[in-house]
C-alpha positions in Angstrom: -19.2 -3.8 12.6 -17.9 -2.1 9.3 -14.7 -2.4 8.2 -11.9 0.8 8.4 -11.7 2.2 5.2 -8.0 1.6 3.7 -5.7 4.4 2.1 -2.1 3.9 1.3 -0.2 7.1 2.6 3.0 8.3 0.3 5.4 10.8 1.8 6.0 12.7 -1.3 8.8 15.7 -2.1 6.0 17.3 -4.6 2.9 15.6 -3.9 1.2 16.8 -7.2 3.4 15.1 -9.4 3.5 11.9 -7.5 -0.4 12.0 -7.7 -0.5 12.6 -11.7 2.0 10.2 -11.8 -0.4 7.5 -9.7 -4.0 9.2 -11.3 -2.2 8.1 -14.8 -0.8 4.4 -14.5 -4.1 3.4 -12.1 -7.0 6.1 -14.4 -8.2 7.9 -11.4 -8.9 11.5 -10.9 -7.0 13.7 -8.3 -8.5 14.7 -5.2 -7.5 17.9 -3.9 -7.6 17.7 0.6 -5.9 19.2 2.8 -3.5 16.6 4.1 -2.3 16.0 0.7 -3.5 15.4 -2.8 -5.8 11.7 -3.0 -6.9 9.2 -5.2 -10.0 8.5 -3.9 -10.5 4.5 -3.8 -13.6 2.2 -2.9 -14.7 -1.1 -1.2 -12.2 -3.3 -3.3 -9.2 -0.6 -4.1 -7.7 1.2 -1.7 -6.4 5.1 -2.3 -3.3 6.5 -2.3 -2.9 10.1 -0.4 0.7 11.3 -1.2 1.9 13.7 1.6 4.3 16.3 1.6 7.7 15.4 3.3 11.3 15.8 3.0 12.4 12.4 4.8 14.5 10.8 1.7 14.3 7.3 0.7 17.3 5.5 2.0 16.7 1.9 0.7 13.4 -0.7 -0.5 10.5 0.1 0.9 8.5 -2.6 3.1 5.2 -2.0 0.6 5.0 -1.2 -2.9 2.8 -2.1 -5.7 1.7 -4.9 -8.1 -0.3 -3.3 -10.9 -2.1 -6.0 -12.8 -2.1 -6.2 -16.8 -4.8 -7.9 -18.9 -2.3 -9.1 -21.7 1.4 -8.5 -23.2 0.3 -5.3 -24.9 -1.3 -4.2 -21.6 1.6 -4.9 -19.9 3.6 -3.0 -22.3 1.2 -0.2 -22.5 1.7 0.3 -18.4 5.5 0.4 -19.0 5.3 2.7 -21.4 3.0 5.1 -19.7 5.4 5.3 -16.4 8.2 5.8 -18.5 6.2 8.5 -20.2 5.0 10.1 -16.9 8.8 10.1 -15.3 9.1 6.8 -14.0 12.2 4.6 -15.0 13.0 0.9 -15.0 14.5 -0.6 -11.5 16.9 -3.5 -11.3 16.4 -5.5 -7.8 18.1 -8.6 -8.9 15.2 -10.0 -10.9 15.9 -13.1 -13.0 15.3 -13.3 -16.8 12.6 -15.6 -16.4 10.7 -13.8 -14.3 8.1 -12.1 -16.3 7.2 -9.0 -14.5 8.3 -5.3 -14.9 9.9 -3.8 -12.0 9.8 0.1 -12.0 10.5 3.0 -10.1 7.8 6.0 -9.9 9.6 9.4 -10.0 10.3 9.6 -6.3 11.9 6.2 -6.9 9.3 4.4 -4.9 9.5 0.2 -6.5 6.4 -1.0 -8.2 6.0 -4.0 -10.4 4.0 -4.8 -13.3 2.5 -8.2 -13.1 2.3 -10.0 -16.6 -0.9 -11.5 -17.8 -2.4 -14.8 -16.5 -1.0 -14.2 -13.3 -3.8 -16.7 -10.7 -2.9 -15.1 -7.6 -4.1 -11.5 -8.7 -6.4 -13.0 -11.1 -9.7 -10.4 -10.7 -8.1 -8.0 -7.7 -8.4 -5.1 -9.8 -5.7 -2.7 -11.5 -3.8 -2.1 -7.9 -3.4 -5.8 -8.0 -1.9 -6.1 -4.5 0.2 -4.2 -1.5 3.1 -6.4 -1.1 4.9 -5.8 1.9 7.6 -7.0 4.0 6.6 -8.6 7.6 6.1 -11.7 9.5 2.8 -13.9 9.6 2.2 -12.5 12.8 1.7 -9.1 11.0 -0.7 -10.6 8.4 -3.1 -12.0 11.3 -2.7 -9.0 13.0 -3.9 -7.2 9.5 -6.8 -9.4 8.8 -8.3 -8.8 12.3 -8.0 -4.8 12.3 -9.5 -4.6 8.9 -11.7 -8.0 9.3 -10.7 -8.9 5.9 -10.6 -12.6 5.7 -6.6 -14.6 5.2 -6.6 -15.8 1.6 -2.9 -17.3 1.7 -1.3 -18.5 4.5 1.3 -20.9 3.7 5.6 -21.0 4.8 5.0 -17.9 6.9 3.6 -15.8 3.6 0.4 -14.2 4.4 -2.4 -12.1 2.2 -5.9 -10.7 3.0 -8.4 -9.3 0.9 -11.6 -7.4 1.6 -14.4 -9.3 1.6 -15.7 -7.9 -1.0 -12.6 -8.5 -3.9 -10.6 -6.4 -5.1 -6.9 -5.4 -3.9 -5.1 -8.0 -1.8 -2.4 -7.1 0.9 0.2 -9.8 1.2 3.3 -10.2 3.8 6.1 -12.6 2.1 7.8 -13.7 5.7 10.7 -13.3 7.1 13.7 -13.0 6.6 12.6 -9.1 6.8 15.1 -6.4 6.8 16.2 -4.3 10.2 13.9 -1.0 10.3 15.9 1.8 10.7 13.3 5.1 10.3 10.1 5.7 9.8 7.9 4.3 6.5 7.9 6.6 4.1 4.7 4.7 2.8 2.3 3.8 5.5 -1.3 2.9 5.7 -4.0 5.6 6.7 -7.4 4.0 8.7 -10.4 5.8 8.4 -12.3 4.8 11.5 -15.7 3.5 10.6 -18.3 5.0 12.4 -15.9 7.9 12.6 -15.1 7.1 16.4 -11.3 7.1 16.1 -10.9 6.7 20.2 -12.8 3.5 19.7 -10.8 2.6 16.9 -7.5 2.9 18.5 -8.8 1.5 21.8 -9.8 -1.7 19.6 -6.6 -2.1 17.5 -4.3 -1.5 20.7 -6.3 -4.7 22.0 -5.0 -6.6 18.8 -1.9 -6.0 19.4 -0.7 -2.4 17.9 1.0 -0.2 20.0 0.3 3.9 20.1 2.8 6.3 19.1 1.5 9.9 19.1 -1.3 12.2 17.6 -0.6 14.5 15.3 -1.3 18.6 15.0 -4.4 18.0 12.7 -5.5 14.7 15.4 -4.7 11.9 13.4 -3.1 8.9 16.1 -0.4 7.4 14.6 0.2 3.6 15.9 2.8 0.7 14.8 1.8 -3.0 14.0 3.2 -6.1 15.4 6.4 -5.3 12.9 6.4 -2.2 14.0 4.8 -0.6 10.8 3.6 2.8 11.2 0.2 3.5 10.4 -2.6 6.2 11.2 -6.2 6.4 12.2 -7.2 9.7 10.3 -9.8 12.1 12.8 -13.2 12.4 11.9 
């Protein structure tokens, strides 16, 4: 059976500029749809639909991004261009060694900038990784709703990738902090096939639970950590 087709949802204030910020640091092209502007992504990088919203952002959010860099200048070059596009440099109590860039998009949403050489993202892609908070039961529960194989599972840290290459999703184990409303960044399923009853029916049986359906028939569902996510209609 195919895989679901992954997109990373981003409740934005002004959607446009969150996308030309995205479209510039990752070199894609803006998609214009009606549940939000979209970077369209493929088998091995997933794409980013920001959605209009006025929930604000009231602490770190359980997934942002690890944007990979080729060498120094590289990773310099990224910096400069988010600083350039309205982005600004984010202290979360990173140590001097540590050799990656942690930034802030213009909506304040953390990203990092991985340095060169880095073997765990080593030919993922730009969009490196999706580097979430949650437990190892979360990561399981990941790799069997998008049949995308566990590539680290060691001390309760888990990470899938597509079968195919490309962008890995990783969960780095608990301790994970209390959640306290919804995600403002969330992933979005495309069913494959397009049969979204079947979809949900399937991903309830691994373990999600349903929440609602939306005006325009998207069902929105939490994982095991109680993550929201949504199966988008047909």
């Amino acid at each position: 059976m195919p895989s679901p087709m992954l997109t990373v949802a981003l409740d934005a204030h002004d959607p446009v500029r969150l996308a030309r910020f995205w479209a510039g640091m990752l070199g894609r092209e803006v998609a214009e749809e009606a549940r939000g502007p979209l970077l369209p992504g493929d088998d091995t990088q997933p794409g980013l639909r920001f959605v209009p919203s006025r929930t604000q952002k009231t602490g770190p959010n359980r997934l942002h991004l690890h944007l990979t860099s080729t060498d120094q200048a590289d990773q310099q070059r990224l910096v400069t261009t988010a600083l350039a596009l309205g982005g600004g440099h984010l202290d979360v109590g990173q140590r001097p060694e540590e050799r990656h860039t942690v930034l802030a998009d213009p909506e304040g949403n953390e990203f990092c900038v991985i340095a060169p050489g880095n073997r765990f993202l080593a030919g993922c892609g730009p969009l490196g990784a999706l580097a979430c908070d949650g437990t190892r039961e979360v990561g399981l529960f990941w790799s069997r709703a998008l049949d995308w194989p566990l590539v680290w599972d060691q001390d309760q840290e888990t990470a899938v990738q597509s079968p195919r290459g490309g962008t890995k999703v990783a969960w780095g184990g608990p301790p994970v902090a209390p959640k306290t409303a919804r995600n403002r960044q969330r992933f979005d399923l495309a069913p494959p096939g397009g049969d979204q009853r079947a979809e949900a029916d399937r991903l309830i049986a691994l373990g999600a639970t349903r929440l609602e359906t939306g005006r325009d028939g998207a069902i929105m569902l939490a994982d095991p950590d109680g993550n929201e996510f949504t199966l988008t209609p047909p």
